[in-house]
C-alpha positions as CSV (number, residue, x, y, z in Angstrom):
1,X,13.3,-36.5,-27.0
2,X,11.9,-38.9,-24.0
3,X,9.4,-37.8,-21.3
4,X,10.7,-38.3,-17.8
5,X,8.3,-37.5,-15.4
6,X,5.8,-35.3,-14.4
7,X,7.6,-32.9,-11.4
8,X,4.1,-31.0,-10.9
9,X,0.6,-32.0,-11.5
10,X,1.1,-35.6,-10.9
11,X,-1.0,-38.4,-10.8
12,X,-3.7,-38.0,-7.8
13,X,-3.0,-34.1,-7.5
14,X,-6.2,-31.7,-7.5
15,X,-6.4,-28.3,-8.2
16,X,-9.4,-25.6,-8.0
17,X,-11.2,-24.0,-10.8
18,X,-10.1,-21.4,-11.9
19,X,-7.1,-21.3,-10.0
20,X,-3.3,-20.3,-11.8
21,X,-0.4,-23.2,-11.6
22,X,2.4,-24.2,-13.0
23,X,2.9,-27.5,-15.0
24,X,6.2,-29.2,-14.9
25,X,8.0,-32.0,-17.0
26,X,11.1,-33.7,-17.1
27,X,12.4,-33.8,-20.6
28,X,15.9,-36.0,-21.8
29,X,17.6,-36.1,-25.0
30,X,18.1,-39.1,-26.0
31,X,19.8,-38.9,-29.9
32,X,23.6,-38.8,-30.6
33,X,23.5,-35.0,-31.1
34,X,22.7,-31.9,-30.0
35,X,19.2,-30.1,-30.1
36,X,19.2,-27.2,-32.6
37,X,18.8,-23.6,-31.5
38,X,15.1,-22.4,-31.2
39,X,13.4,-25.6,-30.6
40,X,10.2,-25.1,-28.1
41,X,7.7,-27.5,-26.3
42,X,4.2,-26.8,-28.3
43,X,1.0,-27.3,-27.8
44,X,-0.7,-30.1,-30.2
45,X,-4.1,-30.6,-29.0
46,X,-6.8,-31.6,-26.1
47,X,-7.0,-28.6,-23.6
48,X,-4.9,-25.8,-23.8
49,X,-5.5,-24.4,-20.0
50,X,-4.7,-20.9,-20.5
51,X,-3.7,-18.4,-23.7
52,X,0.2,-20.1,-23.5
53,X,0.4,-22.2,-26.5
54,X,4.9,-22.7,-26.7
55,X,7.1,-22.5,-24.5
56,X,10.9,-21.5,-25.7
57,X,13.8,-24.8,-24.7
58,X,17.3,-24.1,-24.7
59,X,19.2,-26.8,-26.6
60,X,20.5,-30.1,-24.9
61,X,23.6,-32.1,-25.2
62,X,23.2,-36.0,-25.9
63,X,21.8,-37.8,-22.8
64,X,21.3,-34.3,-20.8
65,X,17.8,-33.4,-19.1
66,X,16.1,-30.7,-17.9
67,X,13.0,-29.7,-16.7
68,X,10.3,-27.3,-18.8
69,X,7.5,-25.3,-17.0
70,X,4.7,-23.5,-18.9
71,X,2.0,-21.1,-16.7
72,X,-1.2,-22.2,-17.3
73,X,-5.0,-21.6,-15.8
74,X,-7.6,-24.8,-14.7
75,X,-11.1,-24.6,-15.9
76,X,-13.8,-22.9,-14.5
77,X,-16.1,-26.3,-14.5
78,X,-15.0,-29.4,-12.2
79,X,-13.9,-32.3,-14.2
80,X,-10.9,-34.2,-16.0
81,X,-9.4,-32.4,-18.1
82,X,-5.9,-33.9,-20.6
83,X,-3.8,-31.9,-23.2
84,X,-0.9,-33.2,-25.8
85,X,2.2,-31.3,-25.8
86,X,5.2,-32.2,-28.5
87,X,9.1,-30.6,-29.2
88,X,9.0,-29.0,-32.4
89,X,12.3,-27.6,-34.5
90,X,12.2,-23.5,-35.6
91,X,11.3,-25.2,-38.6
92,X,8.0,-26.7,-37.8
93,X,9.4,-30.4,-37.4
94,X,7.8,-32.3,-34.5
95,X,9.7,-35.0,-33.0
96,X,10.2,-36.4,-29.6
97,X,7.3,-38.3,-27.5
98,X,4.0,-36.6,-27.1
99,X,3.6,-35.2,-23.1
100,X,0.5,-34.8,-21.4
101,X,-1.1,-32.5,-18.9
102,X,-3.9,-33.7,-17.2
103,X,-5.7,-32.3,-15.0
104,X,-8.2,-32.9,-12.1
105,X,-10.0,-29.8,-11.7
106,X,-12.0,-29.9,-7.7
107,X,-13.7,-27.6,-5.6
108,X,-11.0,-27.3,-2.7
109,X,-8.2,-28.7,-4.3
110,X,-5.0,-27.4,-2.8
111,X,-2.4,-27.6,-5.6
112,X,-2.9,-24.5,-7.0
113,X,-2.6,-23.0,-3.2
114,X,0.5,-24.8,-1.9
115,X,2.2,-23.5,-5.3
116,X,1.2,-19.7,-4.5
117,X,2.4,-20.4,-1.3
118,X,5.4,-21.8,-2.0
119,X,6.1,-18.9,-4.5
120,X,5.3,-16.2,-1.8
121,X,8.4,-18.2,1.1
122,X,10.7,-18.0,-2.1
123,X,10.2,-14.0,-2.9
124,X,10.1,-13.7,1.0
125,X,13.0,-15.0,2.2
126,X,15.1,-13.3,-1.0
127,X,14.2,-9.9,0.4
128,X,16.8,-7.7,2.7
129,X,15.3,-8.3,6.4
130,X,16.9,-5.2,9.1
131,X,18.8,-6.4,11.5
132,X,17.4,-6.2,15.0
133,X,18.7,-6.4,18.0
134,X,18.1,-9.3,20.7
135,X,16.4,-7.5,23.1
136,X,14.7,-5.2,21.0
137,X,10.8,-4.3,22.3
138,X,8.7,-3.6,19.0
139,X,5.6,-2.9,21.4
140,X,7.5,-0.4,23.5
141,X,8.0,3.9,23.5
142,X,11.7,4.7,21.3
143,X,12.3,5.9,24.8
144,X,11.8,2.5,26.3
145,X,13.9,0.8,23.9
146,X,17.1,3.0,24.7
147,X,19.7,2.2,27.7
148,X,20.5,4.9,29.7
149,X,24.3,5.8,30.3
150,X,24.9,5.2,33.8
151,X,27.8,7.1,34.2
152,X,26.8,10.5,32.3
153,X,24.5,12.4,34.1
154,X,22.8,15.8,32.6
155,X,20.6,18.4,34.3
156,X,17.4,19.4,32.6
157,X,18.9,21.9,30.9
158,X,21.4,20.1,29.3
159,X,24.4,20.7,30.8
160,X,26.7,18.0,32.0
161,X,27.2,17.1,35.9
162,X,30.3,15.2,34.9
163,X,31.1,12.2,35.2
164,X,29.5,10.0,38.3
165,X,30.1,6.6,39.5
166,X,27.4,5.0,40.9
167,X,29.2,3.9,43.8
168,X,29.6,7.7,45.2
169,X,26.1,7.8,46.5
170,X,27.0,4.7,48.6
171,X,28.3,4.8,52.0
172,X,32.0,4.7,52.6
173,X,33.2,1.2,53.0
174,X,34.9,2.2,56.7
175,X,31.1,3.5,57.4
176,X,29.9,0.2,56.8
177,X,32.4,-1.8,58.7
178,X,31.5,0.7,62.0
179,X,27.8,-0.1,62.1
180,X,28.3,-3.5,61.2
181,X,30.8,-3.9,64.3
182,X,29.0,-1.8,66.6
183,X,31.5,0.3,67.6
184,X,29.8,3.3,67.2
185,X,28.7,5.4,70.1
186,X,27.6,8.4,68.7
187,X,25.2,9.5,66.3
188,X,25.2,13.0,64.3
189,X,21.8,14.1,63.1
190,X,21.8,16.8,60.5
191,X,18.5,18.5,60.1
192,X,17.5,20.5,57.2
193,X,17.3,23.7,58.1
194,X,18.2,27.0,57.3
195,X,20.1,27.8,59.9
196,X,23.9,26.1,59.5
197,X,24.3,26.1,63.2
198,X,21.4,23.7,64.4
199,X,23.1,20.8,65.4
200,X,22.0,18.0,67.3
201,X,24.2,15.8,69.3
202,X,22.6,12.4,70.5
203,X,24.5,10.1,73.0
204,X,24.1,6.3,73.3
205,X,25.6,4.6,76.3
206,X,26.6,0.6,76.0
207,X,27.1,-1.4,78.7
208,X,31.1,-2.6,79.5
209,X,31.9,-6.4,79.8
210,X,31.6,-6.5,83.5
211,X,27.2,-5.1,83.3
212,X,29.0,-1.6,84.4
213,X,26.9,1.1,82.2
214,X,29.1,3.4,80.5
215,X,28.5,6.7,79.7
216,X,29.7,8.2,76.4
């Protein structure tokens, strides 16, 4: 077995005390043959960093590598802190180089943070988000946030007035043309009243092409 690389905890990198991290190598098998089942990455000596003492390895082909993590915890005390780490057989046989952890331990080290923080993107962005729509209001009334139906009107008590186009509250499209045009001459004014016979007729009066005033 042949040490890679460090792929956390690397040379410069900080971390508070007492803070929880995780420590990363790069292993490779570098022999002929395969590993045997139930080899594991063990502890040896120098500072443990945490209760963790193995960590299980699946077996690699010849020439294969792979990466091997174990959880462990920085001191409570600032300072620099190094432990040995060795492959070892289900039998008890050590072989392979000897890895290292070491550790810088700082008050205000980030490592430790940017790893929690990294871990919290990866469990957030794996959970189910609801699908909203684009011009959904999260700061307005359930009222506010539904259209009305334009063309279905109700009374208050429920029943239907059937169905309405907006348009029919308009004026008639020949209306529109007269008024435009001028052409009309006399204006009905229907008061609201009581009485279905009060009726008021106004005249208007234009004046013909010639300055003759016409009477309507």
């Amino acid at each position: 077995m042949s040490f890679v690389e460090d792929v956390t905890i690397g040379e410069g990198e900080s971390i508070p005390p007492d803070t929880q991290f995780t420590k990363t190598w790069r292993i490779q098998n570098t022999g002929t043959e395969a590993w045997p089942p139930g080899v594991c990455l063990k502890y040896v000596g120098g500072d443990q960093f945490g209760h963790v003492n193995m960590v299980m390895v699946r077996s690699l082909e010849p020439q294969e590598i792979a990466d091997v993590s174990v959880q462990m915890c920085s001191p409570s005390t600032a300072g620099m802190y190094q432990g040995q780490w060795r492959m070892c057989t289900a039998t008890g046989l050590y072989y392979g180089d000897v890895i290292w952890v070491i550790l810088s331990v700082e008050v205000g080290g980030l490592l430790g943070v940017t790893q929690q923080l990294s871990s919290f993107e990866t469990e957030f962005n794996t959970q189910p988000h609801r699908k909203v729509e684009g011009n959904f209001n999260p700061f307005a009334s359930p009222q506010k946030n539904r259209q009305p139906d334009e063309n279905n009107l109700k009374d208050p008590g429920g029943s239907e007035l059937g169905t309405i186009s907006k348009n029919t509250w308009g004026p008639a499209p020949d209306q529109i043309e007269q008024d435009q045009n001028g052409l009309s001459q006399n204006s009905v004014n229907l008061s609201p009243s009581s009485h279905s016979n009060n009726l008021s007729v106004v005249t208007y009066s234009k004046v013909g092409a010639l300055g003759e005033q016409e009477n309507g």
